[in-house]
ZALOLO-77063 format. One line per field, with one value per atom (N, C-alpha, C): residue in three letters; atom name; x, y, z. Coordinates in steps of 0.05 Angstrom, whole numbers, padded with zeros to 5 digits, always signed. Example, Ala and Ser with C-alpha at 12.3 -4.5 7.8 and 13.67 -1.06 7.14 Angstrom:
REM ZALOLO-77063
rest: [ALA;ALA;ALA;SER;SER;SER];
atom: [N;CA;C;N;CA;C];
c1: [+00264;+00246;+00264;+00257;+00273;+00258];
c2: [-00114;-00090;-00066;-00045;-00021;+00001];
c3: [+00156;+00156;+00156;+00142;+00143;+00157];
END
This chain:
REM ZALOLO-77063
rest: [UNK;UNK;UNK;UNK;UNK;UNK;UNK;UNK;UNK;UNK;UNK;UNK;UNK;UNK;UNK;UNK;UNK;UNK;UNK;UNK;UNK;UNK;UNK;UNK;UNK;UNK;UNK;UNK;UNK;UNK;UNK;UNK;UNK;UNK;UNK;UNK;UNK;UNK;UNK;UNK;UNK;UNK;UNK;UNK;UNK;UNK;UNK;UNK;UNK;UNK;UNK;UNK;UNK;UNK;UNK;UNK;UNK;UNK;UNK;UNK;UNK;UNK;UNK;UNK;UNK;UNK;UNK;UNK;UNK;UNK;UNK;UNK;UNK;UNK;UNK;UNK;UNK;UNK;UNK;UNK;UNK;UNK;UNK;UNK;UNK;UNK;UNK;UNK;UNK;UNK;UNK;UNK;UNK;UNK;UNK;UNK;UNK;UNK;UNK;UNK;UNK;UNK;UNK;UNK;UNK;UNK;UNK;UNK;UNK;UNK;UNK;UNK;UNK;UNK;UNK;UNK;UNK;UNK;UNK;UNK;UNK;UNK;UNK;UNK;UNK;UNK;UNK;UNK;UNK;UNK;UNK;UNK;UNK;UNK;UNK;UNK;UNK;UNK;UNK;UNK;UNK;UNK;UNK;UNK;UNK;UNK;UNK;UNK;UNK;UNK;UNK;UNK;UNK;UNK;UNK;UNK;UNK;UNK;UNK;UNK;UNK;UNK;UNK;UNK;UNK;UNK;UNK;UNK;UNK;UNK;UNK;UNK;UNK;UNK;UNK;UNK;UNK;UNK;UNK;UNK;UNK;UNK;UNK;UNK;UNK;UNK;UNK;UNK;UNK;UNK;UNK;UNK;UNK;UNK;UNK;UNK;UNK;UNK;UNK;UNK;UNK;UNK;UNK;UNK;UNK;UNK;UNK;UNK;UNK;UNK;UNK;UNK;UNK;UNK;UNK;UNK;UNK;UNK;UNK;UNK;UNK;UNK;UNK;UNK;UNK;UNK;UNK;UNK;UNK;UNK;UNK;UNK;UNK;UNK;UNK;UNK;UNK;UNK;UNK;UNK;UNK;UNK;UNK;UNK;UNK;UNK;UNK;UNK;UNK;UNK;UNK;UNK;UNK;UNK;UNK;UNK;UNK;UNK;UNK;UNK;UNK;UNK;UNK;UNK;UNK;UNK;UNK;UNK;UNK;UNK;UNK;UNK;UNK;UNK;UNK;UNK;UNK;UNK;UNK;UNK;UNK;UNK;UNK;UNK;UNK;UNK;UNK;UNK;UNK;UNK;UNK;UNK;UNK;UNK;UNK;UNK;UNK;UNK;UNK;UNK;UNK;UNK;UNK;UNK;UNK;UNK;UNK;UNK;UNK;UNK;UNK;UNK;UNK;UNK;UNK;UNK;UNK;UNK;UNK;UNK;UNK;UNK;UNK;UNK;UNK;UNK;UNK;UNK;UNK;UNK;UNK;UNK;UNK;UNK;UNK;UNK;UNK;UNK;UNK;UNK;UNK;UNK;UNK;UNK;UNK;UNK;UNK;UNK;UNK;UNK;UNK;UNK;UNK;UNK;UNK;UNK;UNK;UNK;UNK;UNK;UNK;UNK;UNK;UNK;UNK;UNK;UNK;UNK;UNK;UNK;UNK;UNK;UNK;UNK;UNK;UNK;UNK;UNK;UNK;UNK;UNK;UNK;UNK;UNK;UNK;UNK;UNK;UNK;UNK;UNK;UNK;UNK;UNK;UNK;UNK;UNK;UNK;UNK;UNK;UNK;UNK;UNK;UNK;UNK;UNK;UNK;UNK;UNK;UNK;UNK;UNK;UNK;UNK;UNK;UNK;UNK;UNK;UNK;UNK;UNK;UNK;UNK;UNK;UNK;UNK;UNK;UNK;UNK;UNK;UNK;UNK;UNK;UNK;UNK;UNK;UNK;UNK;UNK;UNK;UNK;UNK;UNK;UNK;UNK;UNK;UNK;UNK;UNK;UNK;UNK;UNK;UNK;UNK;UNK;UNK;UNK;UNK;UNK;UNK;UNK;UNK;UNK;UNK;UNK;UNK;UNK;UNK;UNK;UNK;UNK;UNK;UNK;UNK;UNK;UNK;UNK;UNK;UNK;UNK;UNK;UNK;UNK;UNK;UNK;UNK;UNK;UNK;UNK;UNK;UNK;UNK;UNK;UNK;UNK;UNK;UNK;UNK;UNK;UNK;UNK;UNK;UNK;UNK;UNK;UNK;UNK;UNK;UNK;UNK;UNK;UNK;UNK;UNK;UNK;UNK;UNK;UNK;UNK;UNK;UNK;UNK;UNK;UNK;UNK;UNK;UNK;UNK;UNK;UNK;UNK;UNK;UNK;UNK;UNK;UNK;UNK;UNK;UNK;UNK;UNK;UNK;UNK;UNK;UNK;UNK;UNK;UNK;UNK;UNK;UNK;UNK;UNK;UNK;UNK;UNK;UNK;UNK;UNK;UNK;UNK;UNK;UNK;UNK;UNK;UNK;UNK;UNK;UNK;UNK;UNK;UNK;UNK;UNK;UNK;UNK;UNK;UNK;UNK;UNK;UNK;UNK;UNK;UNK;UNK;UNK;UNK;UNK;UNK;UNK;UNK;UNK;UNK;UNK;UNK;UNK;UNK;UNK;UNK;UNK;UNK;UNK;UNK;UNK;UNK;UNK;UNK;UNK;UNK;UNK;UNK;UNK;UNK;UNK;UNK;UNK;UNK;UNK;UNK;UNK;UNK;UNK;UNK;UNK;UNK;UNK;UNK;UNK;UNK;UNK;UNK;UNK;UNK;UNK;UNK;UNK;UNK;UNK;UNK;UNK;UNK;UNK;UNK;UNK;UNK;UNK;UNK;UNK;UNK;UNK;UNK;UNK;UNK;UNK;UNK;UNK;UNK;UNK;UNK;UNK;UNK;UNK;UNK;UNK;UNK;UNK;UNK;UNK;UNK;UNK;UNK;UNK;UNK;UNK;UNK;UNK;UNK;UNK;UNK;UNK;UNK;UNK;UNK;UNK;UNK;UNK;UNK;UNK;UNK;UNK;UNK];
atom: [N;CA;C;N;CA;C;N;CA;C;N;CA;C;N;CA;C;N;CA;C;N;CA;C;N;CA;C;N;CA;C;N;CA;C;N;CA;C;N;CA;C;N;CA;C;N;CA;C;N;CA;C;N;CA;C;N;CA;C;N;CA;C;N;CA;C;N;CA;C;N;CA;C;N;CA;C;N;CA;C;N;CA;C;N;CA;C;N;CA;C;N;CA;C;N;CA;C;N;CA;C;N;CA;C;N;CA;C;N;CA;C;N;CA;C;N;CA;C;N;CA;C;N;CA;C;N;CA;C;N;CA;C;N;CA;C;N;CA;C;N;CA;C;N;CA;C;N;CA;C;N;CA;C;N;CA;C;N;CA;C;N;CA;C;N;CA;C;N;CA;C;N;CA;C;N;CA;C;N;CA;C;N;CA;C;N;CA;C;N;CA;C;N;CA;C;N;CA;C;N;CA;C;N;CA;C;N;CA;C;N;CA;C;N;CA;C;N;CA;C;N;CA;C;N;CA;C;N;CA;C;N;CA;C;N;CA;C;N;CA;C;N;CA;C;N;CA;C;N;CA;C;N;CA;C;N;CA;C;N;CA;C;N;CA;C;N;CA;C;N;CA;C;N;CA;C;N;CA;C;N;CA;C;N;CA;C;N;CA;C;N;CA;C;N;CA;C;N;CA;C;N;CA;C;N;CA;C;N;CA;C;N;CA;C;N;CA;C;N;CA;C;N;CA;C;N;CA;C;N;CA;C;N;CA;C;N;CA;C;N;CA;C;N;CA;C;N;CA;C;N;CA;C;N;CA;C;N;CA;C;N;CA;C;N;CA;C;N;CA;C;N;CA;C;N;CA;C;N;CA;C;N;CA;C;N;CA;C;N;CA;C;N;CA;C;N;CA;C;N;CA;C;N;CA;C;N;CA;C;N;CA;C;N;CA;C;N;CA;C;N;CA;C;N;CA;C;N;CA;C;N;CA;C;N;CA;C;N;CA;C;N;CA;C;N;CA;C;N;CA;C;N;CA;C;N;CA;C;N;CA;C;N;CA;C;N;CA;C;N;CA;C;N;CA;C;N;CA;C;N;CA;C;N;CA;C;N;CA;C;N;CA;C;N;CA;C;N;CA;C;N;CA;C;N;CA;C;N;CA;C;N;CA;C;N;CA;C;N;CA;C;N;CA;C;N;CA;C;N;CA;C;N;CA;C;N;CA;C;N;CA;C;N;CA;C;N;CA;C;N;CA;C;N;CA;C;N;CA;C;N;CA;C;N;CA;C;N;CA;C;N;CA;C;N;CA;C;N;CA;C;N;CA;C;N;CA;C;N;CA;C;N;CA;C;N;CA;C;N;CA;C;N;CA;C;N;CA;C;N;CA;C;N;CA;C;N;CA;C;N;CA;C;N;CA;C;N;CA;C;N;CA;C;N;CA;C;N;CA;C;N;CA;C;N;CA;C;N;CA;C;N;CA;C;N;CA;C;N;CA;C;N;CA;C;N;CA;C;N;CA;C;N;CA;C;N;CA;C;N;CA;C;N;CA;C;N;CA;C;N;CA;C;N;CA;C;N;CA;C;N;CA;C;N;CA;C;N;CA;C;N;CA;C;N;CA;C;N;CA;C;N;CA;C;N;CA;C;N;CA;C;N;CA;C;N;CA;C;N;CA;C;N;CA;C;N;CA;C;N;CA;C;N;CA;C;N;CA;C;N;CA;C;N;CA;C;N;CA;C;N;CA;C;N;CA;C;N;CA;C;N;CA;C;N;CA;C;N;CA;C;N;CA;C;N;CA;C;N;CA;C;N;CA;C];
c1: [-00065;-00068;-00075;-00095;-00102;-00100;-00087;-00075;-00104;-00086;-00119;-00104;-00113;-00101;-00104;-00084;-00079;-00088;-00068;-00076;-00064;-00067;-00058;-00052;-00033;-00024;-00012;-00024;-00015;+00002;+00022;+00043;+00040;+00053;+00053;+00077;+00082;+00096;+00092;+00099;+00092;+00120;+00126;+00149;+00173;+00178;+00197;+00216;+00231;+00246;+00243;+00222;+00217;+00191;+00176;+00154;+00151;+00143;+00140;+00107;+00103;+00073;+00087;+00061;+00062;+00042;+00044;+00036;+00042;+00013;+00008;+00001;+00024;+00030;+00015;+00000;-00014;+00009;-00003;+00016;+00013;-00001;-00009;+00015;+00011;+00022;+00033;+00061;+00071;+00062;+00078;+00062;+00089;+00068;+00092;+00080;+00093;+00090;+00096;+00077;+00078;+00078;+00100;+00099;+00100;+00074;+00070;+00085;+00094;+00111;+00105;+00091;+00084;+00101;+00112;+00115;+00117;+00119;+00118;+00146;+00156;+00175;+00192;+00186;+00197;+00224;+00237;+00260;+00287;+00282;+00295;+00305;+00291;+00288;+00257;+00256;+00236;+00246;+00269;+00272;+00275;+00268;+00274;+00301;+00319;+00339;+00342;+00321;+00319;+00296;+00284;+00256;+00259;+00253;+00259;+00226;+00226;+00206;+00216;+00212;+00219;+00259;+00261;+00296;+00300;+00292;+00300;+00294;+00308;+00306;+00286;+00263;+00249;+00264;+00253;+00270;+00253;+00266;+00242;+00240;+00209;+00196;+00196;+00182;+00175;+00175;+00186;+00179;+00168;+00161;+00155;+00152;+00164;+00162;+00149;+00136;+00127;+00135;+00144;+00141;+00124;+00092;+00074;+00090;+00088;+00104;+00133;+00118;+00135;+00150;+00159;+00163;+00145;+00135;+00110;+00121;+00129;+00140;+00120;+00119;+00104;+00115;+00121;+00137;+00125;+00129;+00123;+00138;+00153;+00175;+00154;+00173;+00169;+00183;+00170;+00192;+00180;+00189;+00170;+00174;+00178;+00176;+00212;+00228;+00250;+00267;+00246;+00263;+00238;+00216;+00190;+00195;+00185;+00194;+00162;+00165;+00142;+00105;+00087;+00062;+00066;+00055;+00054;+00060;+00066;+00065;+00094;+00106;+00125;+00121;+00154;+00156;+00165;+00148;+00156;+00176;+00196;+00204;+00215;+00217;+00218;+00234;+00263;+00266;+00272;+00267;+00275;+00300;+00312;+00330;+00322;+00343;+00334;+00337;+00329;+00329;+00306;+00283;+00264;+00235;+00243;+00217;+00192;+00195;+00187;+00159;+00127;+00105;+00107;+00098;+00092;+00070;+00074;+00051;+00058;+00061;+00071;+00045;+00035;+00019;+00030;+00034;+00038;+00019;+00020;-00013;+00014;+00001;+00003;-00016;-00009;-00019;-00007;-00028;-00020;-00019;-00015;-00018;-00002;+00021;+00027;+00062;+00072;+00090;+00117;+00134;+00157;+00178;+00173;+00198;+00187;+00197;+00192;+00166;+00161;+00136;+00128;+00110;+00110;+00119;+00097;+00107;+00110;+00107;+00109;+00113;+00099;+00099;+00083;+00090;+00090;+00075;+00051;+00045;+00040;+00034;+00032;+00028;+00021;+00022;+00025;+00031;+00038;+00020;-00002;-00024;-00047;-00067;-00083;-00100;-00113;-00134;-00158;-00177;-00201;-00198;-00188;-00181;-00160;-00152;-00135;-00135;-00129;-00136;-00120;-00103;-00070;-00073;-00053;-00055;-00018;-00029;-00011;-00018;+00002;-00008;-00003;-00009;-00004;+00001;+00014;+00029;+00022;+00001;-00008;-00040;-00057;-00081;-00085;-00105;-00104;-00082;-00069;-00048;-00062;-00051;-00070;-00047;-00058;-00056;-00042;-00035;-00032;-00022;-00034;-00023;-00021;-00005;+00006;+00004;-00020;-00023;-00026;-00015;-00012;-00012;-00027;-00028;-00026;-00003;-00008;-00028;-00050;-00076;-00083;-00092;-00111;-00135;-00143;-00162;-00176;-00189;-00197;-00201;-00201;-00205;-00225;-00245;-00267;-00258;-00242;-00234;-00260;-00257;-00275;-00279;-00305;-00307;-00296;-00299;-00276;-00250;-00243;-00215;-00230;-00211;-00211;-00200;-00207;-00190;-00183;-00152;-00133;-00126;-00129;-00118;-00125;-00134;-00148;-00140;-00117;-00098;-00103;-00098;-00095;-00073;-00046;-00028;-00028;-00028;-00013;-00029;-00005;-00016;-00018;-00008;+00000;-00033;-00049;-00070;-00052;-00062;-00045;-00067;-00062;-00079;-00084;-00092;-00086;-00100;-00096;-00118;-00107;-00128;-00122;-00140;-00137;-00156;-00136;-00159;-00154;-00154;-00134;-00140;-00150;-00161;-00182;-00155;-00158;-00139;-00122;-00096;-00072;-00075;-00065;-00069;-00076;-00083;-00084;-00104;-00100;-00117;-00105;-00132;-00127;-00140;-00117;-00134;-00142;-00158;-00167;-00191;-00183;-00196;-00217;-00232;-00235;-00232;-00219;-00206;-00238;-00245;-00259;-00271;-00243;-00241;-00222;-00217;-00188;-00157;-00138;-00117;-00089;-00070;-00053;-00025;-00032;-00012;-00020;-00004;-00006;+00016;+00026;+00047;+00036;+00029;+00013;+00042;+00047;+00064;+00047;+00050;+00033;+00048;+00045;+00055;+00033;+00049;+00025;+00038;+00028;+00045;+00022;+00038;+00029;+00018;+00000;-00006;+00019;+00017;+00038;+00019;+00034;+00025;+00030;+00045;+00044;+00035;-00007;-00029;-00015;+00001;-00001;+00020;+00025;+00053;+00068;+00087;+00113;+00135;+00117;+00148;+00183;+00197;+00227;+00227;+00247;+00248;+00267;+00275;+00296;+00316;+00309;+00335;+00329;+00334;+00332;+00316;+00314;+00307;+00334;+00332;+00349;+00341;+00366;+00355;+00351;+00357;+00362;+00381];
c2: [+00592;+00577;+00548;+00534;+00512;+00488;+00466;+00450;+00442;+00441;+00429;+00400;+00379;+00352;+00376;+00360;+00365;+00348;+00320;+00294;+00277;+00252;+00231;+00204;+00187;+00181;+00151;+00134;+00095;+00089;+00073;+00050;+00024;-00002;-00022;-00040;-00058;-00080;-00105;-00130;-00160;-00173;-00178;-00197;-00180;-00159;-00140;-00129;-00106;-00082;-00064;-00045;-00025;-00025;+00004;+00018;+00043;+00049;+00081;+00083;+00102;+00123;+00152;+00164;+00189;+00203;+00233;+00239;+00273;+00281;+00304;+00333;+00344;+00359;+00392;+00407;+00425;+00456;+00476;+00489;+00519;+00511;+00522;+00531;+00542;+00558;+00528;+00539;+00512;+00480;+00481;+00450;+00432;+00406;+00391;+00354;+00337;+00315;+00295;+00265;+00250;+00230;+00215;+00178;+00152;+00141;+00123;+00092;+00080;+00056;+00027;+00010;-00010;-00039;-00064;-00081;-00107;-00125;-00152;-00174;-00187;-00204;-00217;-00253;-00265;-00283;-00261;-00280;-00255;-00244;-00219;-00190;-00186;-00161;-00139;-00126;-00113;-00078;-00075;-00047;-00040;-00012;+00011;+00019;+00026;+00022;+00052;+00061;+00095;+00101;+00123;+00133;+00173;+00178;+00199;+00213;+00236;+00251;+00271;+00267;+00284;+00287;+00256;+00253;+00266;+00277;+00283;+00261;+00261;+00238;+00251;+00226;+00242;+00233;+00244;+00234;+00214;+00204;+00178;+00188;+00193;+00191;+00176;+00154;+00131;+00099;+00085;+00058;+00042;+00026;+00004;-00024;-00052;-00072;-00097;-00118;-00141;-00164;-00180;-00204;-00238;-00227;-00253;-00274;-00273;-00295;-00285;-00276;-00262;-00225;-00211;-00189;-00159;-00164;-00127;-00103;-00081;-00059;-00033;-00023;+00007;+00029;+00051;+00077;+00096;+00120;+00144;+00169;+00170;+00196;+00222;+00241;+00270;+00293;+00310;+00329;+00357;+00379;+00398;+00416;+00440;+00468;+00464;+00465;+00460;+00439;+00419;+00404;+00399;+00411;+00402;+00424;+00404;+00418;+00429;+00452;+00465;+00446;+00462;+00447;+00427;+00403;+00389;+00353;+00339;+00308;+00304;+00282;+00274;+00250;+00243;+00210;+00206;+00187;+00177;+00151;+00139;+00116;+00117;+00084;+00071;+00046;+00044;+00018;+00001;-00020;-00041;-00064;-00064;-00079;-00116;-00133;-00167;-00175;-00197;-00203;-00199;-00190;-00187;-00201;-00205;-00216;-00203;-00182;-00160;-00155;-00156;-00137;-00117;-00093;-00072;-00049;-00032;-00005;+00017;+00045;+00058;+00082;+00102;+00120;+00153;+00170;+00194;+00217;+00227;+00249;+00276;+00298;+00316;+00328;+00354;+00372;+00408;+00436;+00450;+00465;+00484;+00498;+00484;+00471;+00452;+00470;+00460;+00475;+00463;+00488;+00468;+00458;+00428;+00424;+00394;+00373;+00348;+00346;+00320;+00317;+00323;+00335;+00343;+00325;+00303;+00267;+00251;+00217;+00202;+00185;+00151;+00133;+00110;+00086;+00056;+00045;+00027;+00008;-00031;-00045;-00065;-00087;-00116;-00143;-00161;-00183;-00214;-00229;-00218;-00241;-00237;-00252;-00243;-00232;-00216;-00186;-00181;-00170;-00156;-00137;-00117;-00078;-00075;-00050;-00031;-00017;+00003;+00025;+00038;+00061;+00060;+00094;+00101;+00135;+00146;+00170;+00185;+00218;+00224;+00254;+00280;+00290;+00314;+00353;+00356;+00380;+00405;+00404;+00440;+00438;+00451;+00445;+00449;+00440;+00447;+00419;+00402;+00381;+00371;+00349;+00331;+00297;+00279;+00252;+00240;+00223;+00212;+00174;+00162;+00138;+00112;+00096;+00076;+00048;+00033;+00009;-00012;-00032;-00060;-00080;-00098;-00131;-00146;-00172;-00196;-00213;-00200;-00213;-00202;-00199;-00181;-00181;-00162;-00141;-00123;-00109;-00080;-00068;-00048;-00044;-00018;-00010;+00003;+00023;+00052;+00074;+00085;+00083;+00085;+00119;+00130;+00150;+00176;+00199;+00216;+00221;+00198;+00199;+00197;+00207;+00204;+00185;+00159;+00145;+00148;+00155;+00162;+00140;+00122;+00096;+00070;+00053;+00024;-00001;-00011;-00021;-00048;-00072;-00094;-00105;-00111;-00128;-00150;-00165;-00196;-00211;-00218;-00223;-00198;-00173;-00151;-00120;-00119;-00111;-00079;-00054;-00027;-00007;+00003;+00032;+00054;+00086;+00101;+00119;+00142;+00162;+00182;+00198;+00233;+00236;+00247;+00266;+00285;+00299;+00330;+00332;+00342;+00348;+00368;+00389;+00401;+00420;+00400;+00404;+00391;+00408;+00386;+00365;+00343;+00319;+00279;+00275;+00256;+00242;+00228;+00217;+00192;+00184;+00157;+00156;+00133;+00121;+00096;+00082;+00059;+00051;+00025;+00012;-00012;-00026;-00050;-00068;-00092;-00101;-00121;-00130;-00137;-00168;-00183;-00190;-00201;-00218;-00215;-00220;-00199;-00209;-00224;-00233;-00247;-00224;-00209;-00192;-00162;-00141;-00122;-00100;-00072;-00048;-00023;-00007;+00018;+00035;+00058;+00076;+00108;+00126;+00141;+00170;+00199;+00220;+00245;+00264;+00277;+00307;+00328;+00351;+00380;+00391;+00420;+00441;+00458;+00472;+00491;+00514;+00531;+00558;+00577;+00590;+00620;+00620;+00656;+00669;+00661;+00667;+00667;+00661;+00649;+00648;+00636;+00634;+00605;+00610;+00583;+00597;+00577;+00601;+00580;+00592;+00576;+00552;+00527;+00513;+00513;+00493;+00499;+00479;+00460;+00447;+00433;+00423;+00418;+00392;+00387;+00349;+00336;+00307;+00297;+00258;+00248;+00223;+00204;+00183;+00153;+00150];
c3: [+00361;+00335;+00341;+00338;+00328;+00315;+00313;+00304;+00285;+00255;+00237;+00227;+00211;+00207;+00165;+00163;+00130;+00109;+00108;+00090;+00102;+00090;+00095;+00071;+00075;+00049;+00065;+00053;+00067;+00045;+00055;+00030;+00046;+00036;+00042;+00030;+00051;+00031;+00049;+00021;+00040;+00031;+00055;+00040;+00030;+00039;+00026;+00052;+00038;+00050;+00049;+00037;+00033;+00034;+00038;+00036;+00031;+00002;-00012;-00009;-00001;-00010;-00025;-00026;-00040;-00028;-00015;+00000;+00001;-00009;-00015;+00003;+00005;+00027;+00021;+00049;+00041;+00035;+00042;+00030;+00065;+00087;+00117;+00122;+00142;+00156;+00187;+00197;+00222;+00215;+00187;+00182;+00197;+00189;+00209;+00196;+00200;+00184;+00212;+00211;+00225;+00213;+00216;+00198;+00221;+00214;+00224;+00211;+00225;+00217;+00226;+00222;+00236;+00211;+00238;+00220;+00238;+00218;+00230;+00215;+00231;+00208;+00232;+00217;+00242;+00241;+00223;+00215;+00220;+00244;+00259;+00248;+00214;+00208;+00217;+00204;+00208;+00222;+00234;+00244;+00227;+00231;+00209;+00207;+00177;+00167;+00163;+00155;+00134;+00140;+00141;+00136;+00123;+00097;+00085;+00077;+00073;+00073;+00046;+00020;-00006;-00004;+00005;+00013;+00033;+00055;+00081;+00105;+00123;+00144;+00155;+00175;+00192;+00219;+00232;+00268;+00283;+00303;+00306;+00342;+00335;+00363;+00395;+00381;+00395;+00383;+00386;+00376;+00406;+00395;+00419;+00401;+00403;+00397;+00428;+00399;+00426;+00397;+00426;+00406;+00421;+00404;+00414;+00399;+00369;+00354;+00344;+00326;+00305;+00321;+00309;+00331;+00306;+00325;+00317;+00331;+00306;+00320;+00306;+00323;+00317;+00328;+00313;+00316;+00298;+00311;+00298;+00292;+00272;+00270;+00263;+00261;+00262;+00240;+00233;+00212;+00214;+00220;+00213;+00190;+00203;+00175;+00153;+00188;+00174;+00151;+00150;+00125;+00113;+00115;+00092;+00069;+00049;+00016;+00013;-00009;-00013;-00022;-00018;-00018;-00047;-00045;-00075;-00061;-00084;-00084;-00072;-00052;-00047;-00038;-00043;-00039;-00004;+00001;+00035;+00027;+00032;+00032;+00051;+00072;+00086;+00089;+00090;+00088;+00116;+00114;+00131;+00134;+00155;+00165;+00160;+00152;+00142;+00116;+00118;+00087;+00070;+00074;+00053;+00071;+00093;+00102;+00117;+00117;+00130;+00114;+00129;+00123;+00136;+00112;+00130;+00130;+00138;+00128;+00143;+00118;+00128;+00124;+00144;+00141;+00140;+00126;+00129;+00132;+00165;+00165;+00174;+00152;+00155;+00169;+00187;+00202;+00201;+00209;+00211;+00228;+00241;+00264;+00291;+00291;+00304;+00316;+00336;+00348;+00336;+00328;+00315;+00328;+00335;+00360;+00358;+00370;+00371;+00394;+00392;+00399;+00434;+00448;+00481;+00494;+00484;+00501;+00484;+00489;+00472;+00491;+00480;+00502;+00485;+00497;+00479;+00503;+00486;+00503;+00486;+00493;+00482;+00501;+00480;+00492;+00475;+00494;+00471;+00478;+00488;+00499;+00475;+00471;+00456;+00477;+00458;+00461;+00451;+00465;+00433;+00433;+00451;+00453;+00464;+00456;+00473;+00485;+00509;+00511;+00535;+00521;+00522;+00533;+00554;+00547;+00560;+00546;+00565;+00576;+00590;+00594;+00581;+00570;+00546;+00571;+00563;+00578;+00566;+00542;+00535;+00519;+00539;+00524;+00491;+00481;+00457;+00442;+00460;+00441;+00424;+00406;+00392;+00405;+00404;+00408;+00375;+00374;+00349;+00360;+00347;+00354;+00328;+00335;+00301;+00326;+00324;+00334;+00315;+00314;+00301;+00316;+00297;+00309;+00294;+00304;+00280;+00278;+00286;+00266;+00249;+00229;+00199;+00214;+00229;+00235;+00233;+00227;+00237;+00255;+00264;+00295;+00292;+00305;+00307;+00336;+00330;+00354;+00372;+00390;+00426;+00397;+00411;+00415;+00422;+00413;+00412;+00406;+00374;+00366;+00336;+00310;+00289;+00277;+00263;+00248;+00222;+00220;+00195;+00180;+00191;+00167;+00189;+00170;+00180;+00156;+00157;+00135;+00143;+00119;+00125;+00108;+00122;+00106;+00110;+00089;+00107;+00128;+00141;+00172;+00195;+00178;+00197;+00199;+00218;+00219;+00234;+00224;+00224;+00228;+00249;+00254;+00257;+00253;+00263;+00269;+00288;+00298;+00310;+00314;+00324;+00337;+00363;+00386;+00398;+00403;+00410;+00445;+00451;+00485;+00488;+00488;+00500;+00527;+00547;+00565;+00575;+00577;+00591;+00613;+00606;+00623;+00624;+00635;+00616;+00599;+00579;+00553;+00555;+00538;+00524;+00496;+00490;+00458;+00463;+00446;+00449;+00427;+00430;+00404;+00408;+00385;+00389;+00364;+00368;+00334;+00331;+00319;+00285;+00315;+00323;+00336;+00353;+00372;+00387;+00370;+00375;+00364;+00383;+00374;+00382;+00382;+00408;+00417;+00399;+00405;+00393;+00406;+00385;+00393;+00385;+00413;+00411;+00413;+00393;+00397;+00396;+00415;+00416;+00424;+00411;+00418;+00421;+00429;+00434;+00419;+00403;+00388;+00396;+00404;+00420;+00394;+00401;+00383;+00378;+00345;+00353;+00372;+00380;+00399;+00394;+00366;+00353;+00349;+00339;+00334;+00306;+00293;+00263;+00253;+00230;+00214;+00236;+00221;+00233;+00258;+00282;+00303;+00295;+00305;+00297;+00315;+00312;+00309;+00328;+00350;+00375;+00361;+00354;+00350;+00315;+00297;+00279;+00280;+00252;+00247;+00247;+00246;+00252;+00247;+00232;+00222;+00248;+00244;+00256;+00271];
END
């Protein structure tokens, strides 16, 4: 079975604690949900407090934080068959740790055909130097994986993905520039993602996982250990 991408659904906030989207889930076979989390805030909030999926926690992957000025964190949680509610509209909310000073952006990409278990790998890269690209990897352990990565920078950017990756969301908050993408491994080993922003930014936090196909030739195989919050 084949990993297919489903939808995808952005929220935002400036100056806040929270971040809601709405985010319209398919109705496949081994689905599985990826929330991308990126934020900036330099008055020592900004970690994630909560992150719920139709009121269920998702589990958190990977984060990785830098701090050029301000501190930029990017993370990517996880949820699959076992706590996703049936095909239709649901609420993502997101809150944040501080007093209210926090930008942010939150992306939700659904996927199907995907193995139900937390993510193969998962791995952070970043800098506090300024930059004009990135280009970040890790090694993926079952052909057929897909890549997924949530890179941010505190410059307001765009960033234009190298060849051979899909871009899911290309967001501008604030001062907080937010990215995201999907490539396919083909074969186990190692990959990269990589970008180029608009133009150089002032530091940046690549959080990046990698999710195995499922392997039953169809339907949802079980789940080894459950979801699980924060």
């Amino acid at each position: 079975m084949t990993i297919v991408f489903d939808s995808a659904a952005t929220g935002q906030v400036v100056n806040g604690n929270q971040a809601t989207a709405t985010h319209t889930l398919g109705a496949g076979a081994a689905r599985y949900v990826a929330l991308a989390v990126m934020s900036l805030d330099a008055f020592g909030g900004g970690d994630i407090a909560q992150a719920t999926y139709d009121g269920v926690p998702l589990s958190l992957a990977v984060l990785r934080s830098d701090v050029p000025s301000a501190t930029l964190r990017a993370a990517l949680l996880w949820l699959d068959e076992s706590g996703l509610p049936p095909a239709g509209a649901h609420s993502v909310v997101v809150d944040f740790t501080g007093g209210g000073y926090t930008d942010a952006l939150i992306a939700c990409l659904s996927f199907e055909g995907v193995a139900q278990s937390a993510p193969e790998v998962t791995a952070g890269a970043g800098s506090v130097l300024s930059v004009p690209s990135y280009a970040d990897g890790l090694v993926t352990l079952t052909d057929g994986a897909w890549l997924i990565n949530a890179v941010c920078a505190g410059t307001p950017w765009n960033v234009t993905p190298d060849p051979g990756q899909v871009e899911r969301f290309d967001v501008l908050v604030s001062a907080l520039g937010g990215s995201g993408n999907t490539k396919e491994a083909a074969t186990a080993g190692a990959a990269t993602l990589a970008g180029t922003w608009a133009a150089s930014v002032a530091g940046y936090s690549n959080a990046m996982m990698a999710i195995a196909p499922c392997c039953d030739g169809g339907g949802s195989d079980t789940a080894l250990f459950g979801w699980g919050g924060l």
